[in-house]
Legacy VTK file of the C-alpha trace (Angstrom):
# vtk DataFile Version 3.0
C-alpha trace
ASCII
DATASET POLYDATA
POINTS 578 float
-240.914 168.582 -88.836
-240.208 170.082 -92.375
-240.151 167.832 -95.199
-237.146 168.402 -97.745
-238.555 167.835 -101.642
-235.973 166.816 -103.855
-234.952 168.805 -106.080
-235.154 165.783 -109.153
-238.339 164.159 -109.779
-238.423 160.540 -109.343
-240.548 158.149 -111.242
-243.392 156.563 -108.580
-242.934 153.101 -107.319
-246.280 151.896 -106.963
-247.872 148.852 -104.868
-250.625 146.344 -104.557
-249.502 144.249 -101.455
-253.043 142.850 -100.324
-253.210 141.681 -97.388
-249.781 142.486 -96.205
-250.150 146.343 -96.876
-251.427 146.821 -93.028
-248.371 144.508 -91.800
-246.072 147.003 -94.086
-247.899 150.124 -92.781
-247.221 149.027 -89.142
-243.524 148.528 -89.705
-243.170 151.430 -91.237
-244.778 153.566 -88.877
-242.091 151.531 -86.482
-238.837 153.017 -88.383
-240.651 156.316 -88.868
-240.853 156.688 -84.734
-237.593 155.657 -84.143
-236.659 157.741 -86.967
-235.250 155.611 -88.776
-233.973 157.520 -92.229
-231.898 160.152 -90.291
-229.860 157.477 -88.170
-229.537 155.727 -91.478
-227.674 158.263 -93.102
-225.713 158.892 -89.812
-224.519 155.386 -90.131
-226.099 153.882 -87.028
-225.156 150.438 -87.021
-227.667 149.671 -84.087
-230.372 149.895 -86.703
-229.011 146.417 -88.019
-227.517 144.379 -85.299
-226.566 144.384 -81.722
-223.106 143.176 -82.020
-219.937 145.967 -81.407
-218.011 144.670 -83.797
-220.522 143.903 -86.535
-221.843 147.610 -85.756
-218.210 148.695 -86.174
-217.618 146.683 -89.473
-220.915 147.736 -91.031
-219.962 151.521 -90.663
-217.044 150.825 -92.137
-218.885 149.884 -95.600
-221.477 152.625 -95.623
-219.671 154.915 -97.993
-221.687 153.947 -100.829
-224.295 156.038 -99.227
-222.754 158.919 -100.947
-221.021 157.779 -103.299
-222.181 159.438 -106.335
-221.833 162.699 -105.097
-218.015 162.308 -104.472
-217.764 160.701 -108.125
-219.756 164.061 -109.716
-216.615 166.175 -109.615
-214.364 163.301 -111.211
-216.421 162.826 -114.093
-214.354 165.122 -116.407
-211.534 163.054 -115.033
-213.226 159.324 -116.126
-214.392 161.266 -119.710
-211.053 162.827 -120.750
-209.514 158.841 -120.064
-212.089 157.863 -122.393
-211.534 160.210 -124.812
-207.570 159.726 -123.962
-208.121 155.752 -125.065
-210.301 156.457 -128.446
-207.602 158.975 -129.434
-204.833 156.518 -128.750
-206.164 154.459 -131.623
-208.285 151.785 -129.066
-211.517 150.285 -130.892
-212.376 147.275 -128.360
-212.775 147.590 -124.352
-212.907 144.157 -122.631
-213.600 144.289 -119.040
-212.822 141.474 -116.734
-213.476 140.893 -113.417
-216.048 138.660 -111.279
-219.593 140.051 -109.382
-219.506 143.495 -108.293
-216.663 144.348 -110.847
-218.271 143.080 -113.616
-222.510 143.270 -112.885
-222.676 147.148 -113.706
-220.923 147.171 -116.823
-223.543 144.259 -117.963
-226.145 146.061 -117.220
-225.168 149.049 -119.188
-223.720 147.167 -122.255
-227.660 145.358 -122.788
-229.601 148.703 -121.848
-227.787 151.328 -123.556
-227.076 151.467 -127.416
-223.081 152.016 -128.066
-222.886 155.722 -128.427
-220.703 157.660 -131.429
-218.377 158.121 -129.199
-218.081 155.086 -127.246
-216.108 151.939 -127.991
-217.440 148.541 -128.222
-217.445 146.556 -124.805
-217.291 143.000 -123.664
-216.896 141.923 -120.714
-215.295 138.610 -119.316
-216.530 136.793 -115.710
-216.040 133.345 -116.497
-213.274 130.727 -116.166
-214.602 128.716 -118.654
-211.623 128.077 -121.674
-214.533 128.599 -124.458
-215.558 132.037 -123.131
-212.173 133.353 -123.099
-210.985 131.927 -126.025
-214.322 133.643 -127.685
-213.097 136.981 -126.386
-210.039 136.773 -127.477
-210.904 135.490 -131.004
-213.583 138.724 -131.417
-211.576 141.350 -130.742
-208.320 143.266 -132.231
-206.371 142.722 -129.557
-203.565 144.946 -130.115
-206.000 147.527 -130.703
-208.188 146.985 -127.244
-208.079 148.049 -123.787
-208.136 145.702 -121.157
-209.920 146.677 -117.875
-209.200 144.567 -115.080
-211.499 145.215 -112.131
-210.712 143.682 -108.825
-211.340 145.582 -105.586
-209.639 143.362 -103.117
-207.178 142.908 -105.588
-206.770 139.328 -104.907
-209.616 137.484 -106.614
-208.318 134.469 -108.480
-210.434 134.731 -111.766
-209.777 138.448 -112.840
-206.252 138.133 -112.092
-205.983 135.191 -113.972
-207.832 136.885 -116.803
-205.365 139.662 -116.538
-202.100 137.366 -117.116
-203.721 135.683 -119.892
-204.296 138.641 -121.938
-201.020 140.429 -120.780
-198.858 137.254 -122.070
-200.948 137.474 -125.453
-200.244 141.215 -125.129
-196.266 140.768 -124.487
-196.458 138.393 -127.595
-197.447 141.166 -129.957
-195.903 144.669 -128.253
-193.232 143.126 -125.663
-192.396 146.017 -123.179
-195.309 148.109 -123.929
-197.760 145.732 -123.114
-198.887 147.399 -120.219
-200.881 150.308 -122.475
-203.536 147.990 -123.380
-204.244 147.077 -119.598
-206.619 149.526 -117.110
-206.389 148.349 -113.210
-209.633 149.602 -111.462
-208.946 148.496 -107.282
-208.929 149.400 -103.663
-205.726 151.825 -102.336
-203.360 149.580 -100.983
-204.392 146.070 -102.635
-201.147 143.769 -104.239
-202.527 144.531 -107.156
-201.659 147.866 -107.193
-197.863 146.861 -107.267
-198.389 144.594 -110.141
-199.813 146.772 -112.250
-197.618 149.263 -111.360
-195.290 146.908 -112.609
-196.157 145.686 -115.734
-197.024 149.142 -116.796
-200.610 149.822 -116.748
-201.831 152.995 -118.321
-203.764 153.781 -115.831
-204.877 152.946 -111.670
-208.075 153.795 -110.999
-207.949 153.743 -106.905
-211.820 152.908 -105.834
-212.967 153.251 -102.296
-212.554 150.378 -99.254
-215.534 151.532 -97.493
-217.469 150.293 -101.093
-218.398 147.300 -101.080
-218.131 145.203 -103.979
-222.146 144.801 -104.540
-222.641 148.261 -103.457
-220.049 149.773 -106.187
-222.205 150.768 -109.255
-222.099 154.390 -109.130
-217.648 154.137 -108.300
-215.185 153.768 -110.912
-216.067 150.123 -111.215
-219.340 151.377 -112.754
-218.501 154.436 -114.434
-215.228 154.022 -116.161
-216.376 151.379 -118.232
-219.785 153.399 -118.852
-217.580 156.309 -120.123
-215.618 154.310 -122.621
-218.799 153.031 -123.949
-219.965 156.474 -124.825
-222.926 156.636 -121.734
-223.556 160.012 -120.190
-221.998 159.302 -116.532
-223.004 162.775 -115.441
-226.787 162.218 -115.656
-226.609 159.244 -114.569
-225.019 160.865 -111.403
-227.429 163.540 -110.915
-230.259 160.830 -111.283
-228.475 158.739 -108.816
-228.068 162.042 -106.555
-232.015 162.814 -107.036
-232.719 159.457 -105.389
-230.510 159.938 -102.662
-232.428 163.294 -101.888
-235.562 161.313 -101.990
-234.168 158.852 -99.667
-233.180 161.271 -96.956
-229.692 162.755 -97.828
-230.772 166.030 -96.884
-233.075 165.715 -94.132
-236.647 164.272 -93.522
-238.615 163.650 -96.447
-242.152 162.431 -96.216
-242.146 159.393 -98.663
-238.773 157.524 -99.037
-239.083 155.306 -101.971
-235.943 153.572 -100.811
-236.952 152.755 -97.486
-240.995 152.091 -98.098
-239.187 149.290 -100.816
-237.236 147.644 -98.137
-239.541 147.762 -95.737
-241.559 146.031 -97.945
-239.689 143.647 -98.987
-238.137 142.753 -95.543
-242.066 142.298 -94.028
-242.782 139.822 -97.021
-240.115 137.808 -96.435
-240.715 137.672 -92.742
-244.172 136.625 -93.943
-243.026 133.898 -96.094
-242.925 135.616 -99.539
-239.487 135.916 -100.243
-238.881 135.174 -103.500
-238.507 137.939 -105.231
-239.615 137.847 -109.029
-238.251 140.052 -111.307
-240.480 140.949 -114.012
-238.893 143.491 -117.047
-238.453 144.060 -120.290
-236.099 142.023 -122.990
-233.688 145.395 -122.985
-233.482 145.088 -118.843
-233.266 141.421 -118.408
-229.587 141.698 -117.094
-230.940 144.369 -114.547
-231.975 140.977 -112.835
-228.093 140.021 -112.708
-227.124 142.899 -110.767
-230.062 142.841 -108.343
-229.803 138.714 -107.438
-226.138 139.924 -106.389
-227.362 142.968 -104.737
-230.025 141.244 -102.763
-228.871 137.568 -102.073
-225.468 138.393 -101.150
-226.686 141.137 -98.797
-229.646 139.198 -97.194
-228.703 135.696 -97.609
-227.301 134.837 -94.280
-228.254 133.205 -90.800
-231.074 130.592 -91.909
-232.765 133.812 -93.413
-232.719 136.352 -96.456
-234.907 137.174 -99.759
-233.971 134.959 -102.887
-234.365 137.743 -105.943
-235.347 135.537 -109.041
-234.000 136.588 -112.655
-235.452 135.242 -115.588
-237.668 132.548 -113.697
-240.370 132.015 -116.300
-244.032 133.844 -116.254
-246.801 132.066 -116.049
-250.002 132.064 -114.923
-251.341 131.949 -110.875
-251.606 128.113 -110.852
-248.093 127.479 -111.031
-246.836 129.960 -108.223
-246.771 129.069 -104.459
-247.596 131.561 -101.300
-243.654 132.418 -101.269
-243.997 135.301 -104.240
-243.819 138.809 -104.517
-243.715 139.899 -108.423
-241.392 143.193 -108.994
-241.739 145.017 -112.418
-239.505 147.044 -113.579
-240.124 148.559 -116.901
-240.129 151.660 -119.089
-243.042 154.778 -119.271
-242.948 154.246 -123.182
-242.934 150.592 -123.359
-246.169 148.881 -123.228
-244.172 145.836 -122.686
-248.301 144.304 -122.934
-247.790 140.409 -122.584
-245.569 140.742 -119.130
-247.794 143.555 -117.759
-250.666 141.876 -118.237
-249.872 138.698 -116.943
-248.244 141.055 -113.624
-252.279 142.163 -113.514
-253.317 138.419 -113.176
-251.197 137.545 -110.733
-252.560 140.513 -108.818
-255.835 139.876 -109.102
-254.920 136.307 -107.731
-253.718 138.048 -104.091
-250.293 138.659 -105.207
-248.486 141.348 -103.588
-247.115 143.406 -107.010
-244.340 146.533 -107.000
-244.103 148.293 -110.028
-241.411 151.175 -110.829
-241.339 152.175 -114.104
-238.080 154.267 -115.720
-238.407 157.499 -118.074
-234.621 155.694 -119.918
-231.865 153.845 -119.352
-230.459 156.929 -117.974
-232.687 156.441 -114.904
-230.607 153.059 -113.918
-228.373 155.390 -112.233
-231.054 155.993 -109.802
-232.508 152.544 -109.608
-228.972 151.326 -108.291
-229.038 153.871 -105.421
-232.811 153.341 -105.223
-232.220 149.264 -104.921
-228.750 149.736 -102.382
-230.955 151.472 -99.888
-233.748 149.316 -100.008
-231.525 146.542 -99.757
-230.122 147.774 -96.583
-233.131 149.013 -94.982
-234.930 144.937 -95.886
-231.531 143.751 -93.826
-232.017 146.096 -91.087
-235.969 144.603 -91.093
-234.564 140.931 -91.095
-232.091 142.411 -88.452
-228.826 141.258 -90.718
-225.460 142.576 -91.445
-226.378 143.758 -95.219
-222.411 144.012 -95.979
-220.974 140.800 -94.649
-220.869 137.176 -96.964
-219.881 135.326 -94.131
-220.586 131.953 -96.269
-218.969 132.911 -99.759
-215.320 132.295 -98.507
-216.485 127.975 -97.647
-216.834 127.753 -101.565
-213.452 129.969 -102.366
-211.581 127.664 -99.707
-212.841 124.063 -100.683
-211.418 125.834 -104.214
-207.819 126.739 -103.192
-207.341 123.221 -101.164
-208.109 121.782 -104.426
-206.190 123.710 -106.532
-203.123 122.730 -104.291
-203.847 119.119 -105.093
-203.754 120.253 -108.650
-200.436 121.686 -108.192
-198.995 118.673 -106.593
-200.228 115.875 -108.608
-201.514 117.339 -111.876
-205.286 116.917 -111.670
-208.349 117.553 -109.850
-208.887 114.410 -107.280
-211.775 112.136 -107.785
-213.784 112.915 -104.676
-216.982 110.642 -105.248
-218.484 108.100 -107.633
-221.716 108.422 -109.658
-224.791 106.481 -108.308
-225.496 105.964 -112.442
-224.042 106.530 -115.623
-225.549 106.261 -118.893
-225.487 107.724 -122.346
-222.100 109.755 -121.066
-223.884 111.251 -118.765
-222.736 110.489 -115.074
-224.976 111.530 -112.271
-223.404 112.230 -108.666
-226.098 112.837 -105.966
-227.265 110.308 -102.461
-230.866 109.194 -103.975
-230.200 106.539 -106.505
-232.095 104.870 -109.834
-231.513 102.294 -112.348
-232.320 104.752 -115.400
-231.593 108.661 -115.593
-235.315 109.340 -115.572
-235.631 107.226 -111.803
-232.223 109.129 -110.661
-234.198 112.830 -111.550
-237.565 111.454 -110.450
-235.907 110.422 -106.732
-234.064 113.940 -106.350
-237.129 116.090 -106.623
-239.366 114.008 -104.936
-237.658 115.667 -102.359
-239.199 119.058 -103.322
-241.060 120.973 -100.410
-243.387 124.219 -100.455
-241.568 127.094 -100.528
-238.340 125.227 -101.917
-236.431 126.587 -105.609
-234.480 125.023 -107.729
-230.545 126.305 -108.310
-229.189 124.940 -112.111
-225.379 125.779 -111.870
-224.086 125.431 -114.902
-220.164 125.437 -114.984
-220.568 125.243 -119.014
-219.891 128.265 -121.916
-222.783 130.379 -122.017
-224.377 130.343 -125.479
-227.834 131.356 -126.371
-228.909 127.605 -127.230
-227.924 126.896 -124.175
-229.318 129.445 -122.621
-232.424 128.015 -124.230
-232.164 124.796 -122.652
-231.729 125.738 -119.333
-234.954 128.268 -119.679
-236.702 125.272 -120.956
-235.791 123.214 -118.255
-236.444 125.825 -115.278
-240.169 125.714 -117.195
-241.040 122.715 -116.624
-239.797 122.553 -113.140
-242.064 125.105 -112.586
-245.041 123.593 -114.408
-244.791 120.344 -112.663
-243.232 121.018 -109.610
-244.714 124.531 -108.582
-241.525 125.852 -107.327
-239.336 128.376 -108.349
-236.327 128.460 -110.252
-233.118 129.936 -110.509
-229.984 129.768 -113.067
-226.553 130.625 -112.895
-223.228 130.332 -114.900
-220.435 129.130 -112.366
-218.023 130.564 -111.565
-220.381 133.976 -111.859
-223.131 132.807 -109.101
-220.452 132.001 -106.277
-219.718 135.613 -106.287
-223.210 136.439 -106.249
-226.473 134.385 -105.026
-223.341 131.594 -104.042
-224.205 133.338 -100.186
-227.522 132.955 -100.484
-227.245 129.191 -101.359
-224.903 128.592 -97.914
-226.257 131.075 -95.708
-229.519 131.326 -96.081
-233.085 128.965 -95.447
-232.336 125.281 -96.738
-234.870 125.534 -99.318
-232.792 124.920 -102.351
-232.253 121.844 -104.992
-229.002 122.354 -106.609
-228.616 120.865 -110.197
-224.874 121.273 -111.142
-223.752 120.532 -114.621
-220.330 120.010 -115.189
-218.035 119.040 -118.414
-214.824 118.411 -120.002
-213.267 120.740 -121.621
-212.081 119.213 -125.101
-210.414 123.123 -125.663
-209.067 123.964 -123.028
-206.511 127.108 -122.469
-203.925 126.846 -120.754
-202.696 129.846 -118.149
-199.432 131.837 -117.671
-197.317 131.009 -114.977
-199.683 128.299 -113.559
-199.233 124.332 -113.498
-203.133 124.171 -114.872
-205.483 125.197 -117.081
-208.852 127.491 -117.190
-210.880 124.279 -117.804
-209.161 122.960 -114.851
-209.903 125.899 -112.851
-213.278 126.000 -113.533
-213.939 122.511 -112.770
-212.054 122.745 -109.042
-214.019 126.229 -108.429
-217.398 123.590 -109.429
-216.113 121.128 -107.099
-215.567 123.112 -104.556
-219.215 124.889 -104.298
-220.234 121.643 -104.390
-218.220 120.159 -101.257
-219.286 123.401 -99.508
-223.093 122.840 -100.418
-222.721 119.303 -98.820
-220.569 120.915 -95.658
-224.258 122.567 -95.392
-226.690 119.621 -95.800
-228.023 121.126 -98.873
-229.930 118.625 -101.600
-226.971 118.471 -104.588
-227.403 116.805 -107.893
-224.266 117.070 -110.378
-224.767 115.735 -113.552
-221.590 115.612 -115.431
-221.596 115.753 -119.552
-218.178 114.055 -120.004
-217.493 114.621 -123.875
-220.878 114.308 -125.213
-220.770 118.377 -125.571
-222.499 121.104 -123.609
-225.724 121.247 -125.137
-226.406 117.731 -126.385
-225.268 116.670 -122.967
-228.495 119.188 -121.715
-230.671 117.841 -124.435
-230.088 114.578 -123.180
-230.667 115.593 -119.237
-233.465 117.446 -120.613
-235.258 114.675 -122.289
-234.880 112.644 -119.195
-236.354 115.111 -116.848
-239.083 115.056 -119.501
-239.898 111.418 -118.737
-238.793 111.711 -114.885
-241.701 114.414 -114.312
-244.224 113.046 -116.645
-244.551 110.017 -114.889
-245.898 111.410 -111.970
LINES 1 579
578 0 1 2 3 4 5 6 7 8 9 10 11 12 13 14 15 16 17 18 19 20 21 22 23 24 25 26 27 28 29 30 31 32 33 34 35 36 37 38 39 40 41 42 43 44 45 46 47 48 49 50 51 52 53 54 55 56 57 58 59 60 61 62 63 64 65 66 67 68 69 70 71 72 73 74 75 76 77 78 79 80 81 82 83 84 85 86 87 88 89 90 91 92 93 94 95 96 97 98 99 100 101 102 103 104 105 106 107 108 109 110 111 112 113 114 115 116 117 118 119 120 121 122 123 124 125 126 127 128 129 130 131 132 133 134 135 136 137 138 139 140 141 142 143 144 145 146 147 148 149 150 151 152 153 154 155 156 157 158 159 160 161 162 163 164 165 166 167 168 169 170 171 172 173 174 175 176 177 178 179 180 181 182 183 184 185 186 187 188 189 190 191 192 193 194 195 196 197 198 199 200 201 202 203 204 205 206 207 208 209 210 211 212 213 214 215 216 217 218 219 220 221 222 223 224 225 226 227 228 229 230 231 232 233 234 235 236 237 238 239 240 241 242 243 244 245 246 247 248 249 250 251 252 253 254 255 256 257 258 259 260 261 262 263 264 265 266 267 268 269 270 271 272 273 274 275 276 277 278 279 280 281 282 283 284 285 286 287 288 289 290 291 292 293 294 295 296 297 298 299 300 301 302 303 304 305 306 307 308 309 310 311 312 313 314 315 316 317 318 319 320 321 322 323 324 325 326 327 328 329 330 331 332 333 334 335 336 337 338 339 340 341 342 343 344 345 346 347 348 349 350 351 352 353 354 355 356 357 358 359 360 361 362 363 364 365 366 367 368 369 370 371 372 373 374 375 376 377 378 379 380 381 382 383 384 385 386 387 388 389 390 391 392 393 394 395 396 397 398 399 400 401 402 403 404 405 406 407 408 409 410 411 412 413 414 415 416 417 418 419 420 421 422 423 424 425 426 427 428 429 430 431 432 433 434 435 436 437 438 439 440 441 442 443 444 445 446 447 448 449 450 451 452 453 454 455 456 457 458 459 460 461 462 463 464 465 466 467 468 469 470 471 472 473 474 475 476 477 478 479 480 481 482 483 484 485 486 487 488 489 490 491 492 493 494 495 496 497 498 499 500 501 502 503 504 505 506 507 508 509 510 511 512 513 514 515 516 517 518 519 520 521 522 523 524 525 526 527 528 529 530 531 532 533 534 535 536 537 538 539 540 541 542 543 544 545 546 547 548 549 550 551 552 553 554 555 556 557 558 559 560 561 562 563 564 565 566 567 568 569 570 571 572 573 574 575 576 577
């Protein structure tokens, strides 16, 4: 059989996986008989599960597959908007949205410097009142385009963002409002019709057989890449050089896409699967996009890999047998403390993958490179990779809540703490007299092989952000697990799956708050802080509908990150004792 070479060359994805490389090789050799990269690209559903209609409704979201070369010819399209909005006097882009609208644009914003002929970008997925409030105070908002992204066109938090800004927007230019505001959605969703409406300056129509997760290299990727001055077109053909590596165009003899998955899929059948991301400062929001990618994909039916962002690096002593390290780097960085540690960890027996990029340019293949590989792990784990069966408990404990809101005025008080002391109040069914004995009782439930989850329904800030990394530490020092760290309402549309649907090996730690400034929201009886705190209360009623090991530790008014300090200092004292 002839092997096709594509035609762009594609930086090497090399690795050390030990022991498990002969388990790999055999699977491998599996999906090569039954030739497994041509029915892939024919869409043959059988390849992931047996059901009809699961086969019928993963077909349906395969068009990713090619994505980037129907988006190719609309480039000129996405760059003449862009130049279109600079021209019309624009100097600020904020995009809003929630997961797969919003994880791309991320990405981009840390790893690319804001071109000459870009604008300056934000982007907004978070209820909380102190994030929006922060947007709004930063930029000229008279002067900045709005992108709302929403492919189902019904998602509570980017159409609430959306009304906010266009009743701040009606404030200042009344009927023409509608300029500042970009809708970027599926053909046919509601929200077509209200921004039709209110006078949008522009509909971007996306695809329905694109999945959210799966919708980097579609509009919801590229228009905000174009306004912020990145080279879309490369980034396409990189994408499109991948996709010839992966099979697009017949047989190839090493798919980087699909000796990935396989991979990964074996490892996790074997136990390791937590996957570590390992990268660079400039790529450390890479991690954001994958944990979506991955968790929401895999995360399902008691099974699934857990992909680990920013879960600190240490040495071999403090890992388990449930690792398999990932770096992701640049040719031209040494990036010497992380890579060295990576070779320690190897020479300790664990399995290591290592791709390395030539620029940021080259993220437009690692998306296409990471979609496949995601797929072909799910079809190894035998899963639906486009399904999040579990995501909608969360979103519906949410909306019954938000209809006692409605009603009465306020969230219901569902539960009492087992303690409270210095304003701290600490929900969760192992009790304590101090908060120390409280901490010390929920993870001395901690198995092998278990992580811990910090939800944080609080305003991202980089002390904060501190705090929490020094608190997944020492979990990891003294408990030997690993950690993971999310900002609600972001992680429900994300590793939220994962958490529900897949093994029960997780500790949850949600932190929760009042919001002294809150915001309040057009046309609704509550408030963002209110919001926020239902959409918290209603992950956790749906992590308790699944048996899972909660703790919420609420902050009251002591303030977001003396409220942490505080837990922090008596986690200190919980996990010293021991």
């Amino acid at each position: 059989m002839a092997h096709n070479t594509p035609s762009t060359s594609i930086p090497a994805q090399t690795m050390q996986l030990g022991s498990y490389q002969a388990a790999v090789d055999s699977k491998l050799q599996e999906f090569n008989d039954k030739y497994f990269t041509a029915g892939f690209w024919q869409k043959q559903a059988d390849l992931w599960v047996q059901d009809a209609d699961a086969q019928q409704s993963l077909r349906s979201f395969m068009g990713w597959l090619r994505v980037a070369e129907t988006m190719l010819p609309r480039v000129g399209e996405i760059q003449d908007f862009a130049r279109e909005v600079k021209a019309a006097g624009f100097r600020h882009v904020v995009v809003m949205g929630m997961g797969g609208s919003t994880m791309t644009p991320i990405v981009f914003k840390q790893a690319f410097e804001q071109s000459a002929d870009g604008l300056p970008l934000s982007v907004l997925d978070t209820t909380n009142p102190g994030s929006v409030r922060e947007i709004e105070d930063a930029v000229p908002l008279a002067e900045t385009l709005f992108v709302v992204a929403s492919k189902s066109g019904t998602t509570a938090e980017p159409l609430a963002f959306g009304d906010y800004f266009y009743a701040r927007l009606k404030e200042l230019k009344g009927d023409k409002a509608g300029e500042n505001f970009v809708a970027i959605t599926d053909p046919g969703s509601k929200f077509v019709t209200q921004a039709t409406a209110e006078g949008y300056r522009r509909i971007f129509l996306n695809f329905t057989e694109v999945g959210g997760r799966f919708s980097a290299l579609s509009y919801f990727g590229l228009v905000p890449a174009a306004l912020y001055g990145i080279d879309i077109k490369t980034l396409l053909e990189r994408a499109i050089g991948m996709m010839q590596a992966s099979g697009s165009e017949g047989d190839v003899a090493n798919n980087p896409g699909l000796e990935l998955g396989v991979a990964l899929g074996v490892l996790a059948q074997q136990g390791r699967d937590k996957l570590t991301l390992v990268v660079p400062a400039g790529l450390s929001d890479f991690g954001l996009w994958l944990e979506q990618l991955i968790a929401e994909s895999t995360g399902k039916e008691d099974k699934g890999i857990l992909p680990l962002a920013g879960d600190p690096l240490n040495g071999p002593e403090v890992y388990g047998q449930d690792r398999v390290f990932v770096y992701v780097g640049y040719e031209s960085q040494p990036d010497t403390e992380n890579r060295q540690k990576v070779a320690a960890l190897q020479a300790a027996g664990h399995p290591i993958i290592t791709i390395l990029l030539r620029d940021a340019l080259d993220l437009g293949q690692e998306f296409f490179r990471w979609e496949v590989a995601t797929a072909v792990a799910s079809a190894v784990l035998q899963l639906n990779p486009f399904d999040q069966p579990n995501v909608q408990a969360a979103k519906t404990a949410t909306d019954q809540l938000m209809k006692v809101v409605v009603e009465k005025g306020a969230l219901p008080q569902t539960s009492s703490p087992v303690l409270e002391q210095d304003g701290l109040a600490y929900y969760t069914s192992v009790a304590g007299a101090t908060p120390a004995d409280v901490l010390r009782a929920f993870f001395d439930q901690t198995k092998a092989g278990d992580y811990l989850c910090i939800q944080a329904y609080l305003m991202e800030t980089p002390a904060l952000n501190a705090e929490l990394d020094e608190l997944r530490a020492l979990v990891q020092q003294r408990k030997h697990i690993a950690t993971a760290s999310g900002y609600g309402p972001r992680f429900l549309h994300s590793t939220g799956q994962y958490h529900k649907g897949g093994p029960d090996t997780g500790l949850f730690l949600q932190i929760t708050t009042d919001h002294a400034q809150d915001l309040a929201l057009p046309g609704r009886p509550y408030t963002f802080g209110t919001f926020q705190n239902a959409q918290a209360a209603g992950d956790l009623q749906a992590l308790h509908d699944y048996h899972r090991r909660t703790l919420r530790v609420h902050l009251g008014t002591t303030g977001e990150e003396a409220g942490v300090t505080k837990l922090l200092q008596a986690l200190r004292t919980a996990l010293t004792a021991e």
